[in-house]
C-alpha angles and dihedrals in degrees: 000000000000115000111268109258108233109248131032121192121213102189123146081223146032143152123005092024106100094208114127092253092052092058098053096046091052101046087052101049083050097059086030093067093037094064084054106268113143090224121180127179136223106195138146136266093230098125109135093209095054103063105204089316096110111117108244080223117027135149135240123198083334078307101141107235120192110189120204112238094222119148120283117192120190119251146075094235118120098241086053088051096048088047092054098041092049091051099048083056099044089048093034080085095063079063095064091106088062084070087060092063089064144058094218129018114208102202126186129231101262141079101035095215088070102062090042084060084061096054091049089047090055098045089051119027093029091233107143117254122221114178108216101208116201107150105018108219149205089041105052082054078064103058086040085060086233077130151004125251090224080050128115093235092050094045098049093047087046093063103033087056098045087058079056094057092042098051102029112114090211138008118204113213120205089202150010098249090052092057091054090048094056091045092052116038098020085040089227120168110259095213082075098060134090129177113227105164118212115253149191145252106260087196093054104050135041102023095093110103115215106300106213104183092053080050087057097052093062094032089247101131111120094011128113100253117199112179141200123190139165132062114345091216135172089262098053111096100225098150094073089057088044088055088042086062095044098045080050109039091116114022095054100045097168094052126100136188113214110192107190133184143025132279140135097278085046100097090049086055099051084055099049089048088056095034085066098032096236113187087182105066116072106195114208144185130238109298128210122249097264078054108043093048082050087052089048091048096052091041114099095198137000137238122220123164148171130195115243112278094029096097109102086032109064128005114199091235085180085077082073088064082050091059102043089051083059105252151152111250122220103206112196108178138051124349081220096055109101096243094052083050098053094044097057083036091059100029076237093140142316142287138224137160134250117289092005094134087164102047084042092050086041086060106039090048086057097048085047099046099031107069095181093045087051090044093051079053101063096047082058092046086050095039092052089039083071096063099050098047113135086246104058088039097051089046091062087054090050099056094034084060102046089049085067090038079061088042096254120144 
């Protein structure tokens, strides 16, 4: 029998998908490889663009890819999604041999079929489970009313997730607050679980200097940009910055709101900004990269929010690419959410809750009139970037993998 290789990694999707968890995955097999771990993945061919071209078995940077022949029907509707997404978990269990080949499986959080290959893989084959959350369901389906918590989908995934916390060797937590969240509502042993953040490409952010001729396009030059991009999600509390806009329209003439990007809460949005009439907020669609690092490097301070109730459930790991473009962060959301946590620990920006138009004019009046209080912001914002490079991240995974290669927990 050939020696097990050491990682196995268990994503819906990886390179050359462009999704946000693509990118990570694929990062991380990359450095993963590079501090010596023999790392294959097991992933889908859901990838809208390929059509059906994607290899079964294809290679990476000499990193071995299976790909899961589920169906893939064609379309963008609800009903098409759903159908994809329930074959690639029924026929993700013809995949189970794929475990026997490695020491350790990594698997992400959806779909839930996929950790509970780990499980099975480990009951089976002996090879170590570790359950990479990210968004933690079904629970944050939940707080975006997709279902109800006395439901039978909610019930079924419940349960299905809460074998994976029981058997997992290992949970990677993405934050603080979602470790609490898990102790203390999914009743998980702490001693499983380690906190790894996401991170970001230092190479990718932050390095643009002010484009002013993007700034000219969109009449930004000489104005106080604040910025918030991503997906615009029924957990993101747009509404608050919308209100901001409106409550300032006139009294902070040089200020604009940019709203970049697409999401389910995207088109309400659209509606309220014309419903006020609001000539300081600039809605965009989603930018490519050259773009979106021009539009980084003209911002002045970034957005990121979370509804009430959200914290433990999901964490915006894209504020790491604000700081390491320098920034000042806006945190709207719980002053018990990691992000809101990390921003007051590094001085990197300021807090304020849901809904609190006031206490948010109070502070963006003070980063655009107090040159030296702005300026302290941005040395947090950088300060806390470093820790958060794709380098030092990926580092911890590495180590964390290679102590239960040598049998440590």
């Amino acid at each position: 029998m050939k020696e097990k290789k050491d990682l196995l990694i268990v994503t819906e999707q990886f390179y050359p998908s462009s999704s946000t968890d693509s990118i990570l995955m694929t990062q991380l097999v990359e450095d993963l490889s590079n501090a010596g771990i023999s790392v294959g993945v097991l992933t889908s061919k859901l990838l809208p663009k390929s059509k059906g071209k994607l290899k079964n078995v294809d290679s990476y940077k000499d990193v071995y890819i299976k790909r899961i022949k589920s169906f893939h029907l064609s379309g963008d509707t609800t009903i098409i999604k759903i159908l994809n997404r329930l074959s690639l978990m029924l026929i993700s269990f013809f995949y189970i041999r794929e475990f026997k080949k490695y020491k350790i499986s990594l698997c992400l959080t959806t779909p839930p079929s996929f950790p509970l290959l780990g499980i099975i893989g480990k009951k089976r084959y002996k090879t170590k489970s570790l359950f990479l959350l990210y968004d933690l369901y079904p629970d944050v389906a939940v707080k975006m009313n997709l279902i109800k918590e006395n439901g039978l989908s909610y019930k079924i995934t419940d349960k299905l997730y809460k074998i994976v916390y029981k058997n997992v060797d290992n949970i990677i937590a993405i934050g603080r607050c979602a470790k609490e969240y898990l102790i203390k509502n999914k009743n998980c042993d702490a001693k499983k679980i380690e906190i790894i953040t996401n991170w970001q490409d230092e190479a990718k952010v932050g390095n643009t200097p002010y484009d002013k001729e993007f700034a000219k396009i969109y009449n930004l030059d000489k104005k106080f940009i604040i910025t918030y991009s991503g997906n615009m999600g029924l957990f993101h509390d747009l509404e608050t910055i919308v209100e901001f806009a409106k409550a300032n329209q006139k009294d902070m003439p040089n200020m604009r709101v940019i709203l970049c990007g697409k999401g389910d809460k995207k088109p309400q949005i659209v509606d309220l900004v014309k419903k006020y009439n609001l000539n300081n907020v600039l809605i965009l669609d989603h930018l490519s990269l050259d773009e979106y690092n021009s539009l980084m490097s003209i911002s002045d301070a970034f957005f990121v929010t979370l509804l009430p109730g959200v914290e433990g459930l999901s964490v915006p790991s894209k504020t790491y690419a604000y700081m390491l473009a320098g920034k000042p962060i806006i945190s709207i959301m719980s002053p018990n959410a990691e992000i809101s946590l990390e921003v007051k620990e590094n001085n990197a920006g300021i807090c304020v809750e849901n809904g609190d138009v006031k206490g948010l004019t109070k502070h963006i009046r003070k980063i655009i009139e107090d040159k030296e209080y702005y300026e302290q912001l941005k040395k947090g914002s950088i300060a806390a970037g470093k820790k958060y490079e794709r380098k030092v991240i990926t580092k911890q995974y590495a180590n964390f993998i290679k102590k239960r290669l040598d049998g440590n927990k």
